[in-house]
N, C-alpha and C positions, 0 to 999 in steps of 0.2 A: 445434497451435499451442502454443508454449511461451513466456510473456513476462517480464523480472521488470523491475518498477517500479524504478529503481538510481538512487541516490546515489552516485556515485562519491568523496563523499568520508564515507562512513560506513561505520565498520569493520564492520556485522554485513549488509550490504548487499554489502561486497566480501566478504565470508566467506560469504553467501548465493551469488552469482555463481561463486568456485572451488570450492564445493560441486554445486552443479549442473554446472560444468564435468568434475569429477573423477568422474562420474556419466553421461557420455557423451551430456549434452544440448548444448545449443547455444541457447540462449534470445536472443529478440531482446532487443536491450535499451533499456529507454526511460527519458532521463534526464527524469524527471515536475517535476523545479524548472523543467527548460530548455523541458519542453514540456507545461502545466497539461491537468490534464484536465478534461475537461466534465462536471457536476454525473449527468447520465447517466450516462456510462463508472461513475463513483463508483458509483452507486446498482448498475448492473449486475455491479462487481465485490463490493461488498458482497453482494449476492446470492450471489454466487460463492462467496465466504466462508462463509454463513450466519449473518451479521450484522444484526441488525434495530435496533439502536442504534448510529448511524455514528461517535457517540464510541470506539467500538471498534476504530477505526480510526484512531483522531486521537491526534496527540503532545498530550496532555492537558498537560503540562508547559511546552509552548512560549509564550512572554511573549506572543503574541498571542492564544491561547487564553484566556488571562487576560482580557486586556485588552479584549476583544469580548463577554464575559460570554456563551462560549460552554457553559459546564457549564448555565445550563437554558434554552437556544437549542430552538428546536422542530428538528425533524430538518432539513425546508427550508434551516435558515439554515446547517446545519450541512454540508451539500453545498457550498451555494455558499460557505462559507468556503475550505472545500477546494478549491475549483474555485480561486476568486482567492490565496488562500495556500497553495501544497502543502509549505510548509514542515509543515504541520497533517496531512500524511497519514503514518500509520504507515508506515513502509521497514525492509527491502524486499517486495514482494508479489510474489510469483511468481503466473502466472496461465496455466494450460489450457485446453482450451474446454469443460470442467463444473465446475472446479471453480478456486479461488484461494487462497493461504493468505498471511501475514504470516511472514517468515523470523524470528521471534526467540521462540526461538534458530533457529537457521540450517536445522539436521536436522525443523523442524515444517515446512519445503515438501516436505519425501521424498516424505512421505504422499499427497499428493493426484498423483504421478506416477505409480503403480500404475494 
């Protein structure tokens, strides 16, 4: 299983996608604004990651981030912000079935396809 979390309108999400393409995968691809994921999925992929702080995952800079007083949100809140806003989820994530990574820059998803 090969997946990457895409933004189609974000240049290091489409530089993530024809990097993996030019690499001879074929990932499904899930656009995560059009279709939010469940505060689970989140947790499981973080996992994947080796994430234990889900701000590490999140556009820290995004005016809802702000505006939610998400920097000292307990982890809980910080799921389900993602869950209801995935504008708040770092893009794009490529994701195996052991391991996940965050494409930025684009060549840190290689790694975890070995």
């Amino acid at each position: 299983m090969l997946k990457i979390y895409h933004n189609p309108r974000c240049s290091k999400s489409r530089e993530t996608l024809a990097l993996l393409e030019q690499n001879g995968h074929e990932p499904t691809i899930v656009e995560y604004l059009q279709k939010p994921m469940e505060p689970r999925e989140l947790k499981k992929l973080s996992e994947k990651m080796g994430i234990s702080d889900y701000k590490d995952m999140m556009r820290t800079g995004e005016a809802i981030f702000k505006a939610q007083g998400l920097a000292t949100a307990p982890q809980g809140q910080l799921l389900s912000a993602m869950a209801l806003n995935p504008i708040l989820i770092e893009r794009p994530i490529v994701e195996t079935d052991e391991k996940a990574a965050v494409g930025r820059p684009p060549e840190a998803v290689l790694d975890i396809l070995n």
